[in-house]
C-alpha positions as CSV (number, residue, x, y, z in Angstrom):
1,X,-10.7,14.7,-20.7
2,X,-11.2,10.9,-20.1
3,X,-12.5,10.5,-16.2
4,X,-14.6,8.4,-14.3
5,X,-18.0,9.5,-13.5
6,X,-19.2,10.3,-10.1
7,X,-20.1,6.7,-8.9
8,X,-16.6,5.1,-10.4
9,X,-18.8,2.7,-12.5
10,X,-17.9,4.2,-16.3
11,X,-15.1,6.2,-18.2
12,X,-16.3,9.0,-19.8
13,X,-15.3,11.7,-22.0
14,X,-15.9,15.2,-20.7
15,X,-15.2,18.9,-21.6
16,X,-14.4,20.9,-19.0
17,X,-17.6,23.1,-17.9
18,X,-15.8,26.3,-17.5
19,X,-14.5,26.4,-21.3
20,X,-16.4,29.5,-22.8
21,X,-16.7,27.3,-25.9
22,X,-17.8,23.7,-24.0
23,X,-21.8,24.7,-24.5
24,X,-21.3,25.0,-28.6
25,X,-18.8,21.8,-29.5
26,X,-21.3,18.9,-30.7
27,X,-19.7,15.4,-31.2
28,X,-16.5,14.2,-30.2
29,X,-13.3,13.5,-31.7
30,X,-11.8,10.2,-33.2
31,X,-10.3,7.9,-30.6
32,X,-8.9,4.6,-29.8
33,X,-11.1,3.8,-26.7
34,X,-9.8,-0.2,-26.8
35,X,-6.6,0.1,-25.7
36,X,-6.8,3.0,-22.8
37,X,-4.4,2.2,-20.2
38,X,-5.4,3.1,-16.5
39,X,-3.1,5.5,-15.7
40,X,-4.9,7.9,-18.6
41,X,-8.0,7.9,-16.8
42,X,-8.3,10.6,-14.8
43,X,-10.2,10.8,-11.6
44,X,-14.0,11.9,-11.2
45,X,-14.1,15.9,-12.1
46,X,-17.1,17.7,-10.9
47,X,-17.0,20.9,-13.2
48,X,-17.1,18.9,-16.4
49,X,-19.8,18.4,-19.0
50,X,-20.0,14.8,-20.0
51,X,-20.0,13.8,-24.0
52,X,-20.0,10.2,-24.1
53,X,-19.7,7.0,-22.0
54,X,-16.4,5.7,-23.4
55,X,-16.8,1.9,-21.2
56,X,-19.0,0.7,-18.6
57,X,-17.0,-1.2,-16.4
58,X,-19.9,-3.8,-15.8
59,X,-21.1,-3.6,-12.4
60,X,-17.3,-3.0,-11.2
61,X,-16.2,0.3,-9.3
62,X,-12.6,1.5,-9.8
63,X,-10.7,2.1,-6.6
64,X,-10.9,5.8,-5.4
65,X,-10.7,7.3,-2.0
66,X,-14.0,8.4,-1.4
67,X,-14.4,4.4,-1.3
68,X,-12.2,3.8,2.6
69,X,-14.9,4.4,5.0
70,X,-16.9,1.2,3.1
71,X,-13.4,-0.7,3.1
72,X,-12.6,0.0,6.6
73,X,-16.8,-1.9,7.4
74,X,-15.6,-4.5,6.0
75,X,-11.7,-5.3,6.3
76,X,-11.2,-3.7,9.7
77,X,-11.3,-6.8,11.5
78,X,-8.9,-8.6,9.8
79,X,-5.3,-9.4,10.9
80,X,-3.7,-9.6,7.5
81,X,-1.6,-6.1,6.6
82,X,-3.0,-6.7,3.1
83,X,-6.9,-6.8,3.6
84,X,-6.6,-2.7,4.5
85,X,-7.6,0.0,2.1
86,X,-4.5,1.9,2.9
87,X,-2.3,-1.1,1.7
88,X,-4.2,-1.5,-1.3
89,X,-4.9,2.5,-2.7
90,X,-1.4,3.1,-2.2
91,X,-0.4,1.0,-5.5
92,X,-4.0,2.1,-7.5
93,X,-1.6,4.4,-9.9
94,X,0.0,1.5,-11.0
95,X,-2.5,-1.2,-10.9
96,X,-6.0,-0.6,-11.9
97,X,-7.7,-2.2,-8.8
98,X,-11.3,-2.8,-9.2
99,X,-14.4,-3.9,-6.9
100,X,-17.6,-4.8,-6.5
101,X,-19.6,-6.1,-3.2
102,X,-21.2,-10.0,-4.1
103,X,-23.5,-11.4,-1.6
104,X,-22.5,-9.1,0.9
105,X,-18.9,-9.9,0.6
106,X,-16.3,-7.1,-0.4
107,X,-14.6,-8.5,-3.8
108,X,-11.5,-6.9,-4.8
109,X,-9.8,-7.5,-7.9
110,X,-7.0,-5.8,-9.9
111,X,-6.2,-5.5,-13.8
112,X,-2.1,-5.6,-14.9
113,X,-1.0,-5.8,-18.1
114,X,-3.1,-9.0,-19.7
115,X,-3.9,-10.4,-16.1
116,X,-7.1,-9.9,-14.0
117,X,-6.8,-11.9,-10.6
118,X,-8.6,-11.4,-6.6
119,X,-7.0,-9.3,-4.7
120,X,-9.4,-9.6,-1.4
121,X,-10.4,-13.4,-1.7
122,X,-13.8,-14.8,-1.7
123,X,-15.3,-17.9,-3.0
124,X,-18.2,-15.8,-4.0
125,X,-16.2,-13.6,-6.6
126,X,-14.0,-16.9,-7.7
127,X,-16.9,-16.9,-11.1
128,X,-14.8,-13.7,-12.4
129,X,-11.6,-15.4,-13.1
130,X,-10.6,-16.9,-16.1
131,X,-8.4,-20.3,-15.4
132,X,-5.4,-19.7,-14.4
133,X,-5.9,-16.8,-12.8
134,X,-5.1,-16.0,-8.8
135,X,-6.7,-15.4,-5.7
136,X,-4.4,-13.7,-3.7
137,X,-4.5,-13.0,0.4
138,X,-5.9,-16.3,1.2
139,X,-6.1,-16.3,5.0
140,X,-5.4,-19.6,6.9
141,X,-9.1,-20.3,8.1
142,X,-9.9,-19.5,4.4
143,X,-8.2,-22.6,2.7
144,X,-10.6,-25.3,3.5
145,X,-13.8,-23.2,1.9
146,X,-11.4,-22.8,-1.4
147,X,-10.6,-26.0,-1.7
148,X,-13.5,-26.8,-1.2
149,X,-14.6,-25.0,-4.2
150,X,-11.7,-27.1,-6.4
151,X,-9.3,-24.1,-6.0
152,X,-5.2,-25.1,-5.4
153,X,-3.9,-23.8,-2.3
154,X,-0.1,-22.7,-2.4
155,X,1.7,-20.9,0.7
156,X,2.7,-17.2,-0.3
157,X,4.8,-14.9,2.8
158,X,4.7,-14.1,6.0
159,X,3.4,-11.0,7.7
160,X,5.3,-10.0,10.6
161,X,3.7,-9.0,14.0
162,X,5.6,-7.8,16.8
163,X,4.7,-6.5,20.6
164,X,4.8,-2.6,20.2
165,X,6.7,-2.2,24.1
166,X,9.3,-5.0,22.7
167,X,10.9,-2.6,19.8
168,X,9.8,0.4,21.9
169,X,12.2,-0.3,24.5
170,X,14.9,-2.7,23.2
171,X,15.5,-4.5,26.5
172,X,17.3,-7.5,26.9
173,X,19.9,-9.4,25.2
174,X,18.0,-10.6,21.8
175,X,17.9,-6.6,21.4
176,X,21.2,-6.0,22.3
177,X,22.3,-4.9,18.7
178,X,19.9,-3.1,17.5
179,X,19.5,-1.3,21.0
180,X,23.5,-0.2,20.1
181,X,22.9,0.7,17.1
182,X,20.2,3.0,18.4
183,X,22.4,4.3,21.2
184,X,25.3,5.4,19.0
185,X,23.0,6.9,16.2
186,X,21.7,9.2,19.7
187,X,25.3,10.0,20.9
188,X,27.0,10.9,17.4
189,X,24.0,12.7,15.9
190,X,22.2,15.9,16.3
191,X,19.1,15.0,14.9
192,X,15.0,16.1,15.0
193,X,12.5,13.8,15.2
194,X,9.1,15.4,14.6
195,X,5.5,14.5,12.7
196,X,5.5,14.5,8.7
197,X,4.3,17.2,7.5
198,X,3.3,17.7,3.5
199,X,5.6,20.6,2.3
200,X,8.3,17.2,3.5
201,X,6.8,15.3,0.3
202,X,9.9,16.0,-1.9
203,X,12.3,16.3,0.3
204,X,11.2,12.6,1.0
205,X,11.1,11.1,-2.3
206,X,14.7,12.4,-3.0
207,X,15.4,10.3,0.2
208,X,13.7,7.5,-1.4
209,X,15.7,7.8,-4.7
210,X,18.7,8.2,-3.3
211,X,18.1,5.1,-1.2
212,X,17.1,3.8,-4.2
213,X,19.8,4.2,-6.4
214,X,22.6,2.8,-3.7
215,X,20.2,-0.2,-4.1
216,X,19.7,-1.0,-7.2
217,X,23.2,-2.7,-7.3
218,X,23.2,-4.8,-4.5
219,X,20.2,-6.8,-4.9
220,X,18.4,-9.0,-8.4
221,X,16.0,-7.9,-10.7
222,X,12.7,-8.8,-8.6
223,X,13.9,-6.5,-5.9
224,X,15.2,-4.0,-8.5
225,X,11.4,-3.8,-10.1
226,X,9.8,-3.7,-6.3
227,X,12.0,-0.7,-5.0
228,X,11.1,1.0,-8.8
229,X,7.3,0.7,-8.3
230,X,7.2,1.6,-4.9
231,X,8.2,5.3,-5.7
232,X,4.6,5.2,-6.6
233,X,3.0,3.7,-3.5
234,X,5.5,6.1,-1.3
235,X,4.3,9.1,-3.6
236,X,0.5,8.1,-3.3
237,X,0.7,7.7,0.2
238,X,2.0,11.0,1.4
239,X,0.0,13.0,-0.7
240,X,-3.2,11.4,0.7
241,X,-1.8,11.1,4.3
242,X,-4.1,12.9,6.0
243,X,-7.2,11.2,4.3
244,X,-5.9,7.7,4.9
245,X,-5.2,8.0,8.5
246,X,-1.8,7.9,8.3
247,X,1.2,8.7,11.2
248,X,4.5,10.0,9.4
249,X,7.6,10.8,11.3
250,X,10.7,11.7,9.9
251,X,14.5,12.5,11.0
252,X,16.1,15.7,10.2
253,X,19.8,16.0,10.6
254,X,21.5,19.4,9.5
255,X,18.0,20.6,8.5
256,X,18.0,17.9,6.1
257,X,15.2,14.5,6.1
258,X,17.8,11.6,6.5
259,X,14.7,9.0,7.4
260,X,10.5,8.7,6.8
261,X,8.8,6.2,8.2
262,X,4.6,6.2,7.9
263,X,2.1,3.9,9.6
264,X,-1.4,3.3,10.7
265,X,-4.0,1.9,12.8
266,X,-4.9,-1.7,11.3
267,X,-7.6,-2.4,13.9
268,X,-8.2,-1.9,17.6
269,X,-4.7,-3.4,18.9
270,X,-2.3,-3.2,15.9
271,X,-0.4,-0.6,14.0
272,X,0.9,-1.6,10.7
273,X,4.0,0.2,9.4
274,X,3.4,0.8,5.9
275,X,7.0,2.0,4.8
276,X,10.2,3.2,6.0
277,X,13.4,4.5,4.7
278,X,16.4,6.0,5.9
279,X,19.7,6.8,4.9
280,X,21.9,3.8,5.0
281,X,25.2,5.6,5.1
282,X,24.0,7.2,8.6
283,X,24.6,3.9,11.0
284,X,21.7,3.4,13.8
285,X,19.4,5.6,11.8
286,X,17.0,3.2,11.0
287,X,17.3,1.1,14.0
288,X,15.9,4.4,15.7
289,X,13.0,5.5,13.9
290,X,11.6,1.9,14.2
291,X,11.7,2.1,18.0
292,X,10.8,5.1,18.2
293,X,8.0,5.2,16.0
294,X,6.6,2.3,18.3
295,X,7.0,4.3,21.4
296,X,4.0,6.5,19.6
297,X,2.3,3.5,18.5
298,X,2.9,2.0,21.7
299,X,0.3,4.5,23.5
300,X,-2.3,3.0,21.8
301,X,-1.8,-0.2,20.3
302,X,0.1,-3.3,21.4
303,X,1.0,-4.9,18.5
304,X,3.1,-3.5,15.1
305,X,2.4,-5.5,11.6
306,X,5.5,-5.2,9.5
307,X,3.7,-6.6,6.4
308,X,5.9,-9.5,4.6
309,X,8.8,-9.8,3.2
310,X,8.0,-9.8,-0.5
311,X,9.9,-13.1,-0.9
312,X,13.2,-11.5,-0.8
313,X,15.4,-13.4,1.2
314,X,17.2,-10.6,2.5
315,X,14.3,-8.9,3.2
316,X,13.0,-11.9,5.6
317,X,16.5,-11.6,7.5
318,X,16.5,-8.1,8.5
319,X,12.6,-8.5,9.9
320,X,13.4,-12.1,11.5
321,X,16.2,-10.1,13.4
322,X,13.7,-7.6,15.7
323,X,12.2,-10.9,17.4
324,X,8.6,-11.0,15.9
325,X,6.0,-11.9,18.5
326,X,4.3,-14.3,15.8
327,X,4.1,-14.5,12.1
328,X,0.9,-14.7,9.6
329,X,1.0,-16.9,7.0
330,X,-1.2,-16.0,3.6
331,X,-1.7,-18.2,0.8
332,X,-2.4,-18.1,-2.9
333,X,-5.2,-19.4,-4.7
334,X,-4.9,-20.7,-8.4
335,X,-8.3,-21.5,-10.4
């Protein structure tokens, strides 16, 4: 097997230690070690015997999730949906999302395809880039110290932050359709709302594919490729739910999951929804989970992140139309 070790600083080939035949194999067999790709790394296996070191990864850790409680020192302060471990692990299967702590100063960076660019910014990790390459999450009170450095700034998307009570109870006129929508999913529906639970995993992503697949035709490639690799984010994150913190709720109708939506405590007074999807052919559905999701997240927070909109100008509508209390801008960075 090829695995990190313990500390996620190398790759390393292992046997497994409970092969009867592991203590008498000597060597190790011919392989192409240059071109490994991430997602043929395994994770760090205890019981295993280790043969080799295939690459040291240079002072670098690789993502895991042993790492959060050292993510959470440093990031739980921070406003910005995308300076959280959860919003970062979630996509480790299909990026391979390195760190390393400079000058006290949590550096993140991620590997994809021929690219290696900052994915928590810092001027003191900027020496790691080649030209070219970006620093992205670039908070406002950030830019000045970049520039500073000779970096150029470019505006990226929006995070979107509304009051919790506001989408908990819908009142007043600029809620007056999505409170409707809400209403009539309540009076035609015989529905469940309860707490995610794992054994809902599956049922789940066939939601998400399903969803997917009605889509996939309405929309252009960018979103096509988004909605693809976030199977892998959605997947990631319910099967470590419990370890990242996470509060899942779904809807059942006719003993069937019709809508998920998962979220989780960003700092002392905000909730960030990390995902949601419901079936679109059920009207009000999704107006309902939201607000009732923030009725939970409403006992103890007062503010809901949405994250951005990706860009998609579509996307940027439908969270413009629940009111937001104030938007975040990030930026870009480009050495």
């Amino acid at each position: 097997m090829v695995t990190y070790n313990k500390e996620y600083e190398n790759i390393v080939l292992v046997l497994d230690a409970k092969c009867p035949y592991a203590k008498v194999i000597t060597g190790h067999p011919e392989f192409n070690y240059t071109s490994l790709p991430h997602s043929f790394v395994m994770p760090y296996q205890p019981d295993t015997i280790k043969i080799t070191t295939i690459k040291n990864l240079g002072g670098f850790k690789t993502l895991a999730l042993e790492h959060k409680p050292l993510f959470d020192k440093y990031l739980n302060n921070s406003e910005y949906s995308a300076r959280s471990f959860v919003n970062i692990y979630i996509w480790s299967d299909l990026f391979n999302i390195l760190w390393k702590i400079i000058d006290n100063n949590l550096c993140v960076f991620y590997e994809y395809k021929n690219e290696f660019n900052m994915l928590i910014s810092s001027p003191k990790g900027m020496h790691l880039l080649k030209p070219g390459g970006r620093i992205e999450n670039i908070a406002e009170k950030e830019i000045k110290a970049f520039e500073g450095a000779g970096i150029k700034i470019h505006k990226n998307t929006d995070e979107y932050i509304y009051l919790a009570k506001d989408i908990a109870e819908l009142k007043g006129n600029r809620f007056s359709s999505q409170r409707a929508a809400k209403n009539n999913f309540i009076k035609n529906n015989k529905f469940i709302y309860r707490p995610f639970v794992i054994s809902d995993i599956d049922e789940c992503l066939n939601l998400y594919s399903s969803w997917a697949k009605r889509k996939m035709g309405t929309h252009d490639s960018v979103y096509h490729q988004l909605i693809a690799d976030s199977f892998s984010a959605h997947k990631k994150a319910m099967l470590d739910y419990e370890e990242l913190g996470l509060t899942g709720r779904v809807v059942d109708i006719d003993e069937k999951i019709r809508a998920y939506t998962f979220a989780f405590e960003m700092n002392t007074d905000t909730y960030c929804v990390v995902f949601e999807t419901a079936d679109t052919t059920i009207k009000g559905l999704s107006q309902f989970i939201f607000s009732h999701l923030a009725q939970d997240i409403a006992k103890e927070a007062k503010y809901i992140n949405t994250m951005d909109d990706s860009g998609l100008a579509n996307l940027k509508k439908a969270k413009l139309s629940w009111h937001p209390h104030r938007t975040l801008t990030s930026y870009i960075g480009t050495v």
